[in-house]
Every structure is written in structure tokens, then in C-alpha cells.
C-alpha positions as CSV (number, residue, x, y, z in Angstrom):
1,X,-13.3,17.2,-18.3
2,X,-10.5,15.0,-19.6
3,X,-7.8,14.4,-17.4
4,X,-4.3,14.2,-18.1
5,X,-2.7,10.4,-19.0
6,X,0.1,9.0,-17.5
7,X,1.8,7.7,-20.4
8,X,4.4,5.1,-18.6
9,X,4.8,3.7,-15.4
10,X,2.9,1.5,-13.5
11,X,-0.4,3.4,-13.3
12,X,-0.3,4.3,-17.4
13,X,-3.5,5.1,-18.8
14,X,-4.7,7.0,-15.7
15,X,-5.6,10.5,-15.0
16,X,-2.6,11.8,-13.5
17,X,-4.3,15.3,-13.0
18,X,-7.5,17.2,-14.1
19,X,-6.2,20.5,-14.3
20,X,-5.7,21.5,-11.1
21,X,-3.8,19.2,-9.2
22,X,-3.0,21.0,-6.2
23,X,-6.5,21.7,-5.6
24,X,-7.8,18.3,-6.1
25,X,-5.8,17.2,-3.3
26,X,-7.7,19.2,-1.3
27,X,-10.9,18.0,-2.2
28,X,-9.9,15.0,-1.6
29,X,-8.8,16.3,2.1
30,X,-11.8,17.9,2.8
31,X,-14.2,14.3,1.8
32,X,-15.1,15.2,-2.0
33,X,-14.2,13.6,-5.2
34,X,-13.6,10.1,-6.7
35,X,-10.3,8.7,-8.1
36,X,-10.6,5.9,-10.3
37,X,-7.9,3.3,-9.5
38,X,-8.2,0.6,-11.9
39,X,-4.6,-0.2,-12.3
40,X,-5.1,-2.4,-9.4
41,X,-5.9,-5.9,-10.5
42,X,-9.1,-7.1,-8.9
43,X,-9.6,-11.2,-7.6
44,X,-12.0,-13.0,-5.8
45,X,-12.0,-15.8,-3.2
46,X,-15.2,-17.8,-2.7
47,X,-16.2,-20.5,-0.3
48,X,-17.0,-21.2,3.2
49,X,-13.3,-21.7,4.4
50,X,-12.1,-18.6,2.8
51,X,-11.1,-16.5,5.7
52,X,-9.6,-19.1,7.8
53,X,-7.6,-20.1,4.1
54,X,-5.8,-16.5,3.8
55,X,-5.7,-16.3,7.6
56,X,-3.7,-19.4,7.6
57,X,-1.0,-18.1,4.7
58,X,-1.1,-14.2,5.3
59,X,0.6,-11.8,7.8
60,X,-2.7,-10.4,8.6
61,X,-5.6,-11.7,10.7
62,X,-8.3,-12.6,8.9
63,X,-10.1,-15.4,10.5
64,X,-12.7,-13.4,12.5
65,X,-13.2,-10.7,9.5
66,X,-16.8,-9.4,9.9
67,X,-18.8,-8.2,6.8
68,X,-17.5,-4.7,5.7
69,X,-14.7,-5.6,7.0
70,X,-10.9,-5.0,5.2
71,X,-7.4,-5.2,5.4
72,X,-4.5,-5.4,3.7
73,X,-2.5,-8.7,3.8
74,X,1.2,-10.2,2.6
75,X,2.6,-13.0,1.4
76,X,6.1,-14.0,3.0
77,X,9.0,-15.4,2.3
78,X,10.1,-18.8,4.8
79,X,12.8,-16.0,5.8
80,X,10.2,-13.1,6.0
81,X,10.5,-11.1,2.9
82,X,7.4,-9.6,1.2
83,X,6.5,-11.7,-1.5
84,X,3.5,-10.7,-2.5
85,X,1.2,-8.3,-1.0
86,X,-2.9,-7.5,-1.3
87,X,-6.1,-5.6,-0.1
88,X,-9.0,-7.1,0.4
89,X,-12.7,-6.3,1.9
90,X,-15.2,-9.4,3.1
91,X,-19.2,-9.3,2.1
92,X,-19.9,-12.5,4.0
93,X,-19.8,-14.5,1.3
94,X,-16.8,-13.6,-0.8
95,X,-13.7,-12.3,-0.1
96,X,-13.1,-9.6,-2.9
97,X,-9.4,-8.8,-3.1
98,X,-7.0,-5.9,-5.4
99,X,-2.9,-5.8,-5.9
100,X,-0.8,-3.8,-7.2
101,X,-0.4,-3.5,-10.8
102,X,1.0,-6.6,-12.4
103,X,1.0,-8.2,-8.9
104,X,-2.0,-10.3,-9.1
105,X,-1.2,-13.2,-11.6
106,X,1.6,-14.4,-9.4
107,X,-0.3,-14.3,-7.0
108,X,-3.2,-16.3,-8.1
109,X,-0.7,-19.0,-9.1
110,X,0.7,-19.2,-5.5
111,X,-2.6,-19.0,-4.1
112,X,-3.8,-21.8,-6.5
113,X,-0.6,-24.0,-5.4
114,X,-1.7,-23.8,-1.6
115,X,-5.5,-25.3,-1.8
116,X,-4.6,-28.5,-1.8
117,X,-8.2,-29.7,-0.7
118,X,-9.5,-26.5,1.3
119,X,-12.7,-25.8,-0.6
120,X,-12.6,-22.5,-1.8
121,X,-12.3,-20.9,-5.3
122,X,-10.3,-18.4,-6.8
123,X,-11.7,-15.5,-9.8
124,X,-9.8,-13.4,-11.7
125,X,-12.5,-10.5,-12.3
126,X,-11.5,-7.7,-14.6
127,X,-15.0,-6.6,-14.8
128,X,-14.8,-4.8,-12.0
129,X,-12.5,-1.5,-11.2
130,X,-11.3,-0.3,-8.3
131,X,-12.4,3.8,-7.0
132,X,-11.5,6.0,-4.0
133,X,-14.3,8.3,-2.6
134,X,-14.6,11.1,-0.5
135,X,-15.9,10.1,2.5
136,X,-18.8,12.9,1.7
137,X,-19.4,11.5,-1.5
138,X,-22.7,9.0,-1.6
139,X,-22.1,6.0,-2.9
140,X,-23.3,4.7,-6.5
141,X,-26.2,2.0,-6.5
142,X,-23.7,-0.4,-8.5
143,X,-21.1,-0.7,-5.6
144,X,-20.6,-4.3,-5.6
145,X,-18.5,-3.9,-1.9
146,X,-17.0,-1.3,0.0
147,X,-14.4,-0.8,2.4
148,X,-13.7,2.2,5.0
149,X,-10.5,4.2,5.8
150,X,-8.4,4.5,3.2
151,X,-6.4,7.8,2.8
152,X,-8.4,10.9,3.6
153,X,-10.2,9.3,5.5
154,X,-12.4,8.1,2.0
155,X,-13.9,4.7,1.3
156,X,-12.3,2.2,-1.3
157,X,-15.0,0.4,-3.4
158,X,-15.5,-1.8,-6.2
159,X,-17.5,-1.2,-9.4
160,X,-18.6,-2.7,-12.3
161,X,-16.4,-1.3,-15.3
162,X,-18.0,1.2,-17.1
163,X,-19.5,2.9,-14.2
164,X,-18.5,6.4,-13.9
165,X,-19.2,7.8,-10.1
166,X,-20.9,11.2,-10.1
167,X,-18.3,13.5,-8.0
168,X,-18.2,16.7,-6.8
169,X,-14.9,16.7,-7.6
170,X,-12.1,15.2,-10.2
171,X,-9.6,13.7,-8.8
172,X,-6.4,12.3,-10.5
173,X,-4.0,9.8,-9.4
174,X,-1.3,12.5,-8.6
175,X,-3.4,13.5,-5.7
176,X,-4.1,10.3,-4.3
177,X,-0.5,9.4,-4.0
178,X,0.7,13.0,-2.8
179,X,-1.5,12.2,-0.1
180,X,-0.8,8.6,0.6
181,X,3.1,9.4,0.5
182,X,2.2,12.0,3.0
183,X,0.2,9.7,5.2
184,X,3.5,7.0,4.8
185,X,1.2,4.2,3.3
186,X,3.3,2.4,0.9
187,X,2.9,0.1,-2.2
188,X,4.0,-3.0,-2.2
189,X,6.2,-3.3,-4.7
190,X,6.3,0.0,-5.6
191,X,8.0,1.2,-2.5
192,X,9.6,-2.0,-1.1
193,X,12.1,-4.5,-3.4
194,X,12.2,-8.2,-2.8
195,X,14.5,-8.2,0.7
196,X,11.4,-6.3,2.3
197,X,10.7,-7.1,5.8
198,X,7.2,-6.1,7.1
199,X,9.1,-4.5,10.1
200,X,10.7,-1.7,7.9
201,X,7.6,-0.7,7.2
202,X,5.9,-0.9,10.9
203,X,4.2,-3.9,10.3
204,X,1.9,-2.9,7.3
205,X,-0.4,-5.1,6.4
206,X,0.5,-7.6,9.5
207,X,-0.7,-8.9,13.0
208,X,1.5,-9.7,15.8
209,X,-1.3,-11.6,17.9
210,X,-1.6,-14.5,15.3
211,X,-0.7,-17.9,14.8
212,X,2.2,-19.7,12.6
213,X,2.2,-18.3,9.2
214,X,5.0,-18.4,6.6
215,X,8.1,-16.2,7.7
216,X,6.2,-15.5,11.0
217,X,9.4,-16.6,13.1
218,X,11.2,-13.8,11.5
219,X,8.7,-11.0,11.9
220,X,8.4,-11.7,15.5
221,X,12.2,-12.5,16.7
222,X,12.8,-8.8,14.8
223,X,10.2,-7.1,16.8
224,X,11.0,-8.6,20.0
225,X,14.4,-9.0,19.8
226,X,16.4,-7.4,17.0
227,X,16.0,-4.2,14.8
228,X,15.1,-3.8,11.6
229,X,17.6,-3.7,8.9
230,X,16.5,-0.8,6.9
231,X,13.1,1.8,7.7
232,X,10.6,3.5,6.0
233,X,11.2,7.0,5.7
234,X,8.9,10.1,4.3
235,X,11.7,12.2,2.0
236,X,11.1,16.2,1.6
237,X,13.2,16.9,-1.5
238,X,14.6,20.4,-1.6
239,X,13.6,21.3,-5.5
240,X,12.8,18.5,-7.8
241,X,11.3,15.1,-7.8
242,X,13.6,12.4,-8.0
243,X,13.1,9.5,-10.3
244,X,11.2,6.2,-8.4
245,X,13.9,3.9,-7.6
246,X,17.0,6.6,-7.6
247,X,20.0,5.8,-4.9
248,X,19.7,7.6,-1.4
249,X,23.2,8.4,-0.4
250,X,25.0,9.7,3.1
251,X,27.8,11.4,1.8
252,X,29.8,9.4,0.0
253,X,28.0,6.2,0.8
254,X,24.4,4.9,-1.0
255,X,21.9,3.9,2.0
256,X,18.7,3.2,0.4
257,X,16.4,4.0,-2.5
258,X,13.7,6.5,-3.0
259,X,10.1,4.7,-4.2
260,X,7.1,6.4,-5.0
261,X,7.2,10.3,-5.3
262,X,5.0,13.0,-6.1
263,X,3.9,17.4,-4.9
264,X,2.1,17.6,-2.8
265,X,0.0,20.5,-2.1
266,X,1.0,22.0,1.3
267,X,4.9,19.7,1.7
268,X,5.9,20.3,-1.5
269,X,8.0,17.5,-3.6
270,X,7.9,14.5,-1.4
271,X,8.9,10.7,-1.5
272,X,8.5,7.3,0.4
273,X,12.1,5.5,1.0
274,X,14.0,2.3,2.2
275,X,16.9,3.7,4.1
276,X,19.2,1.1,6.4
277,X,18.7,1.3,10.1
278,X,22.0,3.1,10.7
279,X,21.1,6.2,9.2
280,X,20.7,8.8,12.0
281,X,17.3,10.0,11.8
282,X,17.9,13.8,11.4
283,X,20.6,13.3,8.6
284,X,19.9,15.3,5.7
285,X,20.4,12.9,2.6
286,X,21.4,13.2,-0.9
287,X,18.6,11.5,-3.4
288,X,19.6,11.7,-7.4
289,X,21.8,14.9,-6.1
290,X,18.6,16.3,-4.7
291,X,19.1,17.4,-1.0
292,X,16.2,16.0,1.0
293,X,15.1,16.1,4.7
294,X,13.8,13.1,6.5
295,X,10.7,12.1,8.9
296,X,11.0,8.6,10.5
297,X,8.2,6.2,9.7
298,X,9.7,3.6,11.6
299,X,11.3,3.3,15.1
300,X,15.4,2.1,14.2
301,X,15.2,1.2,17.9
302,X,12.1,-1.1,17.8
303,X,13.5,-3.9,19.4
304,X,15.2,-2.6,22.5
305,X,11.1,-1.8,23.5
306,X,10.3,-5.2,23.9
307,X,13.9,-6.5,26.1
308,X,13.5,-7.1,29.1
309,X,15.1,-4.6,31.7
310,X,18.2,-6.7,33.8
């Protein structure tokens, strides 16, 4: 069956839906179904030192990766703001990475500027494609790597382009992201804007228990000792969806912005958003003039966790 296109937006050309949207999300609950995400912009890195490299520049630790192995990383700021953010799995001998749509060249360039003389080699490789799969579903002969517990408890993996995977289920990219909004995973870039701390987002995508990396003093003096200016929150909208990016207002006064948005099957209309750390948590808030309810996805009180008691 042909699914249905999105025709703008950042995932345009994908099936948003293949007829039944609802109930593809719960195939994709209950372990069936593949969604092809090849919006994502596939890279690899290559060489001996690779791990240690993107350990060394990264939030995440990835030093002691073992084969199979994946995570998802940033790129900071000196000051701590997401600059750039990426998934990646480990084979043993490459490191084969994904960003978000339109995220990777900039990357790559940045990447490129920091190897000074570590030996390892950067690939840009739009031959392959990105998938989801039910974690019931077998996987094809062609996977080139795969990496464990993405949403639904599925499997990311790579593929050669052209390679269809044989499903019990179609899945579109509306169900994938009603349930990764539900789960509170967000895209960089997509749900955060360029003052992003990884603390208003409960430390996606970073390790606490690592070594110096760019903007690492200011990840770990807000976990220990501050609070987080602003905090992810999971938005139930009272109607309609709200367009990506609209104002989130308290009253009179506009507290943060709505990101990604989509129905899902058993919430209803639902959305990811930056709100600031003020914002009492059971306040209901205004989005595009869309009344929404609020579940906290980060702790506003973080820091006062870590003081010490006088």
C-alpha cells in the first residue's frame, strides 16, 4: 500500500500514515512493523581511535562502547548549549552515526576541524537509510548494523537504500513520533532551539561520570548546584494540534514554545515543549490559544538534590 506523503517539513517525502494511523501505533506497541526513517542523514567514522575521538568532544561516554553498542551524543557550546546533536551504534570497527535532518553537514565540518592528527576518517554515506523495527520483527539479511531500544522497545538499523523490510505491519512516521512524544524523547533541533542546555532535557544524550569535554563545566555546576533554566515538558492539548514552534503562554505572559506534535492513539493530540523553570508544574497553559495540560519531564528542583544538607 502507498502511504500518505508529508509534503513539507522536515521529514517531507515520508509516509506520514498508511491508512490507519491510529492502529499503526499499536503495532508498533505491541513489537510489529517497520518505519522507514531516512530523513535522518547517515555518517561514518572509521579508525582505530574513533571512540576515544567522539568520547573526547561529546556529552556522552563513548570510550568503552562495546560492539552493538549505541547512544546518542551532543556537541556543546564552551557555555553548554546544544550545538549539534547525533546517534550512533559501534560494529567494532566503525562507528556508524545518523542526525537529524539537515543536521549532518555541519556537523561533519566541525568534526573535520577537530582531527588535527587523530587518525580517524570521516564518510558521508547516503547509501544507506535509516529504519525502526518492531522488536518482533526479524531482521533483513542486508542490515549493515543494528542498535537496540529505541521507542517501543524496537531496534534502530541501517540499510542499504533500496531495501524494503518485509513487515507485518506499515508503519508511517506519524506513529513513530506520537509515540516518541509520548515516551518524552526529543529531537534535537526539532524540539530544542540554540540556548538548549542538556539539563532541560534530563541529560539526553549525556554522562555525568566523564571527563572534560566542551561546555562540561556548565552541565555539571547546573546539576549540582543550580536549576535549570527552562524544562522539558509532555503538552496534552485540549482539541487541536498546535503548529511546531507556536508560543506557550501563562496568562498573559509567553513561557516557552511547543516542538514536535502529533495524536496519538490512546492521549490524544499531544506535544513536546521548552517551558522556563518557573512555571508551576500543574499550571494549565495556553499553546496557539489551545488549552493544554502538562506532565513534567524534568525535575525544576534538580539541583537542590545534590546540596549538601547544613
Amino acid at each position: 500500500m502507498t502511504g500518505i506523503e508529508l509534503d513539507e517539513g522536515p521529514d517531507a517525502g515520508m509516509a506520514w500514515h498508511f491508512g490507519q494511523p491510529l492502529s499503526e501505533q499499536r503495532s508498533m506497541i505491541a513489537g510489529q512493523g517497520a518505519v522507514q526513517l531516512a530523513s535522518r542523514e547517515v555518517f561514518s567514522v572509521t579508525g582505530d581511535e574513533r571512540l576515544s575521538w567522539l568520547h573526547s568532544l561529546t556529552s556522552q561516554a563513548l570510550g568503552s562502547l562495546q560492539p552493538g553498542e549505541g547512544a546518542d551524543a551532543l556537541v556543546l557550546s564552551p557555555t553548554g548549549q546544544i550545538i549539534h546533536g547525533f546517534g550512533l551504534v559501534d560494529d567494532g570497527s566503525v562507528a556508524w552515526c545518523w542526525t537529524e535532518p539537515g543536521g549532518r553537514d555541519a556537523l561533519l565540518a566541525w568534526l573535520e576541524s577537530m582531527k588535527f592528527w587523530t587518525p580517524v576518517e570521516l564518510a558521508v554515506r547516503d547509501d544507506l537509510r535509516l529504519w525502526w523495527l518492531g522488536r518482533d520483527v526479524a531482521l533483513p539479511d542486508e542490515v549493515v548494523v543494528a542498535r537496540p531500544g529505541a521507542v517501543a522497545g524496537g531496534v534502530q538499523v541501517l540499510l542499504p537504500a533500496g531495501v524494503e523490510v518485509g513487515a507485518t505491519a506499515e508503519v508511517g512516521q506519524w506513529a513513530h513520533e506520537a509515540t516518541r512524544i509520548a515516551e518524552g524523547v526529543p529531537r534535537i533541533g526539532l524540539d530544542t532551539d540554540e540556548k538548549t542546555l542538556p539539563n532541560e532535557l534530563g541529560l539526553y544524550g549525556t554522562a555525568l561520570d566523564k571527563g572534560c569535554y566542551p561546555g562540561q563545566e556548565t552541565v555539571a555546576r547546573v546539576h549540582t548546584l543550580g536549576r535549570p533554566p527552562r524544562r522539558l515538558i509532555r503538552l496534552l492539548f485540549d482539541g487541536d494540534l498546535p503548529q511546531p514552534g507556536a508560543p506557550i503562554s501563562l496568562g498573559d505572559r509567553v513561557v516557552g514554545r511547543v516542538g514536535t506534535v502529533a495524536q496519538h492513539h490512546e492521549l490524544g493530540p499531544l506535544g513536546l515543549g521548552l517551558v522556563k523553570r518557573s512555571v508551576p508544574v500543574d499550571a494549565t497553559l495556553d499553546v496557539g490559544g489551545i488549552a493544554a495540560a502538562q506532565e513534567a519531564l524534568v525535575d525544576p528542583e534538580v539541583g537542590e538534590h545534590f546540596r549538601p544538607k547544613l
